[in-house]
Every structure is written in C-alpha cells, then in structure tokens.
C-alpha positions, 0 to 999 in steps of 0.5 A: 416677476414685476417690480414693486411699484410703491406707487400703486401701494400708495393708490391701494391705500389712497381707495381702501383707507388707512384703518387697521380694518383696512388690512385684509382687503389691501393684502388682497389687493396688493397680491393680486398686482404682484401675485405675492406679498413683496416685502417692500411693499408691506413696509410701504403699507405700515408707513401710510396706515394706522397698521402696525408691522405685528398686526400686518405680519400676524395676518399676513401669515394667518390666512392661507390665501396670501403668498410671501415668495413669488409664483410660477407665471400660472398658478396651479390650483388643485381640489382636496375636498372631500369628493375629490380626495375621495376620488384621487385628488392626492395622485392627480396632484402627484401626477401634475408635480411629476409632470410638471418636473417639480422638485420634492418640497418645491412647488414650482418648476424649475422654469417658473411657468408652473405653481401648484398649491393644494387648496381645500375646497373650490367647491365644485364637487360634482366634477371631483377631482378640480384643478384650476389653472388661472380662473379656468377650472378642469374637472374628472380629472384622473393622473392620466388626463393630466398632460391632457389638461395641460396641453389645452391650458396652453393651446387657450394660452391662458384665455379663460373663455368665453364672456359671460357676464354680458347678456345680448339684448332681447329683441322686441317682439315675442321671441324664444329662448335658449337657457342655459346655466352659468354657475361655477360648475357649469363653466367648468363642465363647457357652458359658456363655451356652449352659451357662445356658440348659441349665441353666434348660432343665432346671430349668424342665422337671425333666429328669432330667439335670445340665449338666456344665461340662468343659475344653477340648474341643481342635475350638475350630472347633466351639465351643460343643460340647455333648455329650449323654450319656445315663442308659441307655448310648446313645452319646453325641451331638454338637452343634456351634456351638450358640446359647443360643436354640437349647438347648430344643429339644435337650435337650428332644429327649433328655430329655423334662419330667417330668409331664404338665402339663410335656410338655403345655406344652412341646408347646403351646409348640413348636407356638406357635414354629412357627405364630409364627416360621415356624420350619422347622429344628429344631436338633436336626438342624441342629448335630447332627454325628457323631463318625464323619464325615470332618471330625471323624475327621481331626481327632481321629484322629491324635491322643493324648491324654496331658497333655490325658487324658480331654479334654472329659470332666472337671469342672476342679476336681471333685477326686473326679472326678479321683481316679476317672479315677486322678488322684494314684495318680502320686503316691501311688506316688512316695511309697509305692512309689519312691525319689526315685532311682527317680522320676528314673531313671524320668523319664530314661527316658522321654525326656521333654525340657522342652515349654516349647522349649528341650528340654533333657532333663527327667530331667537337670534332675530329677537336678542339683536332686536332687543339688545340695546343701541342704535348702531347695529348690524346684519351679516351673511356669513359666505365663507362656506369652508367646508370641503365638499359643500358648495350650497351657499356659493351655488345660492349667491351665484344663483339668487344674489337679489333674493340674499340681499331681500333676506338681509333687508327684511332681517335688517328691518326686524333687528333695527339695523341700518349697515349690512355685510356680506363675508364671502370666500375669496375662492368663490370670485363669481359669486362675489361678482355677482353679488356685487352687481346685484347690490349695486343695481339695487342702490340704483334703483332705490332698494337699498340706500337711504330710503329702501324702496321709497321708505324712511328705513335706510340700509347700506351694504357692503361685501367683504372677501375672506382670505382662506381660513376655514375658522372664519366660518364661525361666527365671531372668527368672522367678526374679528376677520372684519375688523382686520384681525387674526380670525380667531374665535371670541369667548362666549358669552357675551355673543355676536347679539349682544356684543357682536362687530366694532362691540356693536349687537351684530345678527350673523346668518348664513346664505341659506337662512337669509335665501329662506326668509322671503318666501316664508314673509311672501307664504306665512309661518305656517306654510313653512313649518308645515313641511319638514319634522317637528324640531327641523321646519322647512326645507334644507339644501344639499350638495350631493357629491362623491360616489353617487351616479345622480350628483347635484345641488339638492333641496328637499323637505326635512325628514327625508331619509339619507337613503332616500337621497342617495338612492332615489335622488342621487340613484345610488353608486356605480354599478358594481359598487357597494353604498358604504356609508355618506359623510354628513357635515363636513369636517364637524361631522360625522360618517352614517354606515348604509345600515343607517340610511333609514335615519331621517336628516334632521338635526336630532336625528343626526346628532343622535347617530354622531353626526351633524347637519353641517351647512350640507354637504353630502359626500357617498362613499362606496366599498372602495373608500378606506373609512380610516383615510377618510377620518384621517384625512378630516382630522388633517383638514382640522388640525391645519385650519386650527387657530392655535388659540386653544391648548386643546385644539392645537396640541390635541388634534395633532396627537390624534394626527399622529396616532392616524398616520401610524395607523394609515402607515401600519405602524400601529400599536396596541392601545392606539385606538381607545387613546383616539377616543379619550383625546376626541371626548377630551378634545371635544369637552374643552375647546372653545369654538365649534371647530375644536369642539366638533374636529373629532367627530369623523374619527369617533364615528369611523371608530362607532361604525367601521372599528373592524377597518381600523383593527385591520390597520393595526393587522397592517392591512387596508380592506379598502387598498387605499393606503398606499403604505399597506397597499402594493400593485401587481400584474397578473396572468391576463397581461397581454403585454401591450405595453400600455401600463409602461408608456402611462406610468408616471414614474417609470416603474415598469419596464417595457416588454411587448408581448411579455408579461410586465412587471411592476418595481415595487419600490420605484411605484408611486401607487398613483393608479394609472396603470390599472386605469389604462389597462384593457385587460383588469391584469393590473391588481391591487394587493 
C-alpha cells in the first residue's frame, strides 16, 4: 500500500482546479495513484478547494467506481452483463474467489495479491462471460478455464501486451496493407498480439506492406480478422480467428521478402518447421474465408452502414484519412453553406429520433435549444452507455471519434453553442483515449477552437469520465455528475433545453445520434427517412449478444424483423438449442418470446409488445435460459443502480426483489405474482426518471410471455435447471469413472472412485457446472 503523499494531492488539485465541479475528476485521480480513496488524502482536498467534506463524502460513496479500503495488488474485474450472466458469469466469478482462497464476504485474498469486484458491464458481450485483470481482458471464460487464466496473468507478470496506439510509418511508394482491427473486443479476443507479429513479420522481411491498425470490423465471432489488401488491386482476402503464431506464414504467402538472401532464409525456415513440427496445415488456407460464403453474406448482407461508414477500413485517429473518406465536409457546409435554421429543418426532416432509447424526436430537441434564450449554451454526448449487454456507443467512439466530434460540431453550430462536452464511462479507457487524441489532433488543425475551420464560429471541447453509475445515463443525472454532484435525476419541467448544465439551454444527445448527423448533412433528409418505417427513420446499430452462433456489432435499416436479425444475421442458436426469446432494451426494457420474432424493430413496435429500443442491445436467449432469473437478475441491476431519490424506486423495486428471490429460491407464496404486477404498474405510474419508470418492464414482460415458468417456481421447480436453490446434479449409469468430475470440482464434493460410479455430495455441491463441463461421457445430469 503506498503511503499517502499529500503532495501529489496538492498537485492534483493545483491541474484539475479548486471548483466544486472539480470533485469527481480529482476522485479519479487520486484513485488511480492510490488505487483507493485514502482518508487523509480527502481531508487534504477539502483544505484546498471550495469542496466541502458533505459533498466529497456524499460523491464519493455515490459512484461505484471509487473504493475507500485498499486493493489486492490486482484488481479482478468480473462481467455481469447481461450475455455474460446468461452465460455463467455468477459461477466464473464463484470459481475465481474459490480459486483465489477468498474468504466469504471478503473480496480480496489473504495475501493482498488478488481483488475481485463484480462490475455491470465492460461491454464486450460478444466474448461473455469477461473478467479483466489490470487493463488485460479475458473472454469465454468458463469456471474451468479459470486457474488457466490466472496462470497467464502471471506468466505476462502484468504486462498488458502489445502498443498499440503507435502506428508504423508508411513507406513511400505503393505499398500493401495488412488490416487488422483494434477495438475493445478485438484486444481481447489476441489482436494486438497479431498486430505485433504482423508488424515484425514484415519488418524482419522487408515486405512491401504496412500493418494498418482499423476499428471495429462488426463480425466480433470473427475475430482476430485480418485483411489483406494488395498494391496491385487484387481483391482483398480475408482471415479469420487468426493466432499470432500463425501470422508468417500469411503475410508472407502474400508478400514475399525482399532480397535474395531474405526468401532463401525464409524457404529454409519453413522447411525446418515442417520436418520439426510435423507440421501439416498451412494457415494460409486454414483462416482463410471468403466474403462470398453464405455465413459471412448473411451477416453483412442485410446491413448498412451509416453511424458506422467504412467499417473496418479506417485508422481511428488518422485524421487525414478521415477527411479522404469526406470526413468534416458536414460541417464545412453548416458553416459555409446553411444557416443554423436550415441545419435544424434538415435534421427534423430526416426523421432522426435520439438512439440513445427514448426516441424523442432529435430535430425537436435541436429547434427548443436553438430557440431557447441566452448566448451561453452548450452541446453534450451522452457516453456513459450503462446498459449491461450493450457496447454500440463504445464500439463508435473507439471506431469513429472524428465522425462524433463532426456530429457534435454541426449540432453546436445549429443550436448556437460555443462550449461541447463529452460524459463518457470511466470503464471505456480506450475510447476515452481515443477521443481525447481525436479532439486534440483537431484543435491542432484549426477544426475545433476559436475559428472552426477557418470561420468565425468558435467550439471548444471537452471530455469528462463517469464514475460508474448507471443513472448517469439519463440525462439530467448526467448534468448533475458535471457539475460535481450526486448524478440524481432533476424534476421536469424545465428540461435540459431550456435550463440544462450551470442553468444554461443544454442540447444532450447520444453517441449514435451525433455518428448519424454527418451523413444525413453530406446525403440530405430525404436519402435518410427513405430507409426504416415511417415513425422510426434511418438505421439503428445493435450489439448482438448472448445465445446466438453469428455475435457482433450490427447496423441495420429500421423495420427489420428480431427474427431476421437472429436467424439471418446472427445465424440462430447453437445446434441443439431452442430460440426462446431476445432481450431488447437493457435493463428498461423488456423480454420478446420467438413466437414474436415477426415484430419489426421500431420504436412502436416494440413498445407495442412491452418493450423498448433501448440504446441497442440485443441479448438471444435459448431454451437453456430460466426467464425468471433473468427478470430477477435486471430488477437486482435496477434496484442496485437506483438513486434513492424516489420512495417509489427505492422501496418499490426492492419489494419486488424480494418477492423474485423467494420465488428463485422455491419459497414462493400465493399471490406473489399478481402483487409483482401491481408494484411494477405503480412503480412505473410514479417514478420520476426513466430508470424508475421503466425498471419493471423485464418482469411484467416475463410475467405477459413466460407466466407458466413462474408458476412452476411457485411448484419449487425451474424448467430451465437454472436456479441453483430448485436445482441439484446427478451422476448417472454412463459415469465410466474416469475421475475427471472429482480432479475439476472446485469444492471437493465429489470423491474420487476410479473405474466406479462417482457420487456427487448434494450439500458440499456449489452447482458451479464444472463437472457436467468436463464430462466425456453426458453421465453428469441436472436435475
């Protein structure tokens, strides 16, 4: 544990000022120096500042992100998103404290090495079930894998891999290129492990070609996905989940070294690797796929691509790669040729309703803050995606940060703003980086600043980290996290637009909403409400998660089907598997059964059958998945991520929490379920903000589709076996005793009898899976 050096309090304080709004990012800071929030070091910020010792305490214990005990020296972060709850995150976390020797309401192990914290989303769903050790992020983890996992945290002895954010010069001349993407989820699936190798690859053999790092490339199933472009035209060529080991052998089928001396080596190599190895398959042919096949046409076909444009083809923060592919002629023609009028009408005319899940109409919002008196008014992007199995806005910040910031630009000149903001999840470090780059590199080049591109029109920008608190996600929360305070919602009226951040008219937007607004200046309305229905205009971005063969990031027309999306896009679930139902909406919104996969995704629609848009996510459940756990497990998020503010809310949703848990537990009564859905109408009548509004949607729409599930509960029966108190494991007459059940189990609870039938000890027994995992012979049942 470091000593607390008040010094470095005084410097944090000297660089991020001495203002009441200064709390939240001098928290942060003080935090990541001591990996806590020590005492003293508080007291010291109170002494220098205008923050009082309320108002540091009351935000200090208010966002999740801050710890006031010390940490292990690693800090354990485990996924329970909605794809990775559905896909065990509970038992990996189980394993790793079991692991781990972690005593029971303890977090960190008796040597101090090891903290696990559960944490709601660190939206990489497609890998589910996530941990993430330091910065290095594991994925498809199962309770098994675990000491795996552990073992190469320490083999890398806490080395986060390879460096990413620098990019190789590229060599004049015409020269290849070797893509390969580089967002959140590619990292962790070994893409910057592959970018190295490709980059030593070619450096070792002197190829003419640069490794091109890209954003995200949507097919996450796919990844790491490398794409090969040639200097002479030739199509491009695909390959997918490729291993760093694997990189010389395909980049050097393309490009070939140069010098004699070079190719000699590399021929003699190969030979030696074949004749040592017993090598067989060349990789080359093996992750080779073609862009043609039905998987990948399926996939990509339906889709188009408008926030996410040129997809897999761009350099994040190569901002003159930007600009080639039209990047900022949106904005020079706000400036140049339309009035602030005209850029509003044209927005109102696109149809383009807010993407963050309310809908409400963006035009309208742009026209109120445009008409709302004053000359100090401001522009925000609301980045704290807090939805658990949604990832669509990190994905477009790491991808897309300049096409953001043109959104932003264009919204500011409509509105009359001179002062932008960025609110983004503290758990999204990359995209904050990344965005912080891309405004830099642009206050560089004159597009932001005092003259924005040469004009007389001035916007400075800003970028403000959350602090873990999914309530921020609402917009007047947001503006009270801003200005240093509790991120509890505001009572409407007056809104943001009229009396929005420091009381000034504020225009508040999501990430997808600004991403859409440059095309829609560069295309014209009527090219954007020409796709979609005729309520819900354009297209909306999905992540795709949980149960489904094809996962990834998604962007398609409004008025596609959920069927469509699952089984043409997303190829349906797992073989031997039933489509159940797709969780739409995150925590506010609602569970749609497969007998309603014919119902069209927008915002109608949607709400029509009790759900909602949400900001996208997209979570597949199968015949596997208890709908009971999973209401009970979004009522839990809700409830923990209330604000308190209202009775309602705060009392409300922990009485239905209650009556979920007896339910989950078999301790059910008659009644429970009608009282469920008089607290979720009342609940919903009477909260103020959307969250309380909207928290008992997954448990009114379980309760509309699957109320024979929750009957059975009452029964002390889950149809799903998920539950673990109504659930227990059996061994049967196929156990060959191989013994493989007792060397796995985690708790000891069955004894080891080679060549015997085993035994499982039903009270020992955590349900933790691992033994039906491991089983070669399906002798392990649940029961």
């Amino acid at each position: 544990m470091k000593a607390v050096d008040l010094e470095y309090v005084d410097r944090i304080v000297e660089r991020l000022g001495r203002k009441p709004d200064a709390v939240i990012p001098i928290l942060q800071a003080i935090q990541q120096q001591y990996r806590y929030l020590p005492r003293e070091a508080l007291e010291r910020v109170c002494q220098l500042t205008e923050i009082t010792t309320a108002a540091i305490t009351g935000v200090a214990t208010f966002y999740t992100q801050f710890r006031h005990e010390p940490v292990g020296e690693h800090l354990v972060r485990v996924c329970h998103g909605t794809a990775c709850h559905v896909k065990g995150s509970e038992l990996v976390q189980e394993a790793l404290e079991h692991h781990l020797h972690i005593p029971p309401a303890a977090d960190t192990d008796p040597d101090g090495r090891y903290t696990v914290q559960k944490v709601a989303c660190l939206g990489c769903c497609t890998l589910a079930p996530v941990i993430q050790i330091d910065g290095i992020t594991y994925g498809r983890l199962t309770p098994g894998t675990v000491p795996e996992v552990l073992a190469d945290f320490e083999r890398r002895g806490g080395d986060g891999g390879a460096d990413t954010e620098r990019q190789p010069a590229r060599p004049a001349g015409q020269v290849g290129e070797i893509r390969i993407g580089l967002g959140s989820c590619c990292q962790a699936q070994g893409s910057a492990e592959v970018h190295a190798a490709i980059g030593q690859v070619l450096a070792e053999a002197g190829a003419p070609a640069v490794v091109k790092r890209v954003g995200c490339v949507g097919m996450c199933h796919q990844t790491p996905l490398v794409e090969i472009i040639s200097a002479d035209g030739a199509p491009p060529v695909l390959f997918a989940k490729v291993k760093a080991e694997e990189v010389r052998p395909i980049v050097l089928r393309h490009f070939k070294p140069r010098g004699l001396l070079r190719r000699i080596s590399h021929s003699v190599s190969r030979w030696l690797d074949q004749l040592l190895t017993d090598e067989v398959g060349d990789p080359a042919v093996e992750r080779a796929i073609d862009p043609r096949d039905g998987p990948i046409c399926a996939f990509l076909g339906r889709q188009r691509h408008l926030a996410t444009e040129y997809c897999g083809q761009l350099d994040p923060i190569d901002l003159d790669e930007y600009q080639r592919y039209g990047g900022f002629q949106a904005l020079r023609r706000a400036l140049e040729d339309l009035s602030p009028e005209q850029l509003v009408r044209e927005i109102q005319a696109s149809g383009l309703r807010g993407r963050g899940g309310a809908g409400f109409p963006t035009g309208v919002k742009w026209a109120k803050v445009r008409e709302a008196p004053g000359d100090e008014k401001y522009v925000i992007c609301n980045g704290d995606e807090g939805d658990p199995g949604a990832f669509m806005d990190r994905m477009i910040l790491e991808s897309f940060p300049y096409r953001v910031i043109e959104g932003m630009a264009v919204a500011a000149r409509a509105v009359g703003a001179h002062r932008a903001l960025f609110y983004i999840r503290a758990e999204y470090p990359l995209a904050v980086r990344r965005i912080r780059q891309a405004v830099q590199r642009c206050m560089d080049r004159g597009i932001l600043g005092p003259r924005v591109l040469g004009s007389d029109f001035s916007l400075h920008v800003e970028v403000k980290e959350g602090a873990g608190a999914f309530i921020c996600g609402e917009e007047t929360a947001l503006l009270n996290s801003i200005e240093g305070q509790r991120g509890m919602p505001r009572l409407r009226p007056p809104y943001p637009a009229e009396r929005g951040l420091w009381g000034k008219p504020t225009l508040v937007n999501n990430v997808e909403s600004y991403a859409l607004v440059p095309w829609i200046i560069r295309h014209g309305a009527v090219a954007f409400a020409a796709l979609g229905t005729e309520k819900s205009k354009g297209t909306k971005v999905f992540a795709l998660a949980g149960k489904v063969r094809r996962g990834g990031l998604i962007e398609v027309p409004m008025g596609i089907t959920i069927g469509e999306i699952v089984q043409e896009i997303g190829g349906g679930v797992l073989e031997g598997r039933t489509f159940k139902a797709v969780q739409v909406g995150g925590p506010s919104g609602g569970c749609i059964p497969a007998e309603l996969a014919d119902t069209p995704v927008d915002y109608e629609a949607l709400a029509a059958v009790g759900a909602i848009m949400g900001s996208g996510g997209l979570v597949v459940l199968d015949d596997s998945d208890c709908m009971v756990d999973i209401a009970r497990y979004f009522l839990r998020f809700t409830q923990d991520q209330s604000c308190g503010k209202c009775t309602l809310c705060r009392i409300g949703t922990r009485r239905m929490l209650d009556i979920m848990d007896r339910i989950c537990t078999g301790h059910g009564r008659p009644g429970d379920l009608e009282q469920l859905e008089t607290l979720g109408r009342t609940i919903s009548a009477g909260s103020i903000c959307g969250l309380g509004r909207t928290a008992p949607n997954p448990v009114l729409s379980t309760l509309r589709y699957f109320r024979s599930e929750y009957e059975a509960h009452l029964k002390g029966h889950c149809p799903a076996g998920k539950c673990k108190a109504l659930v227990r494991y059996r061994i049967n007459n196929r156990c060959i005793g191989c013994t493989l059940c007792a060397q796995h189990c985690p708790a000891g609870a069955i004894p080891m009898r080679p060549y015997r039938k085993h035994e499982i000890d039903d009270q020992t027994c955590t349900r933790c899976d691992t033994c039906r995992e491991v089983c070669p012979n399906e002798a392990v049942e649940i029961v």
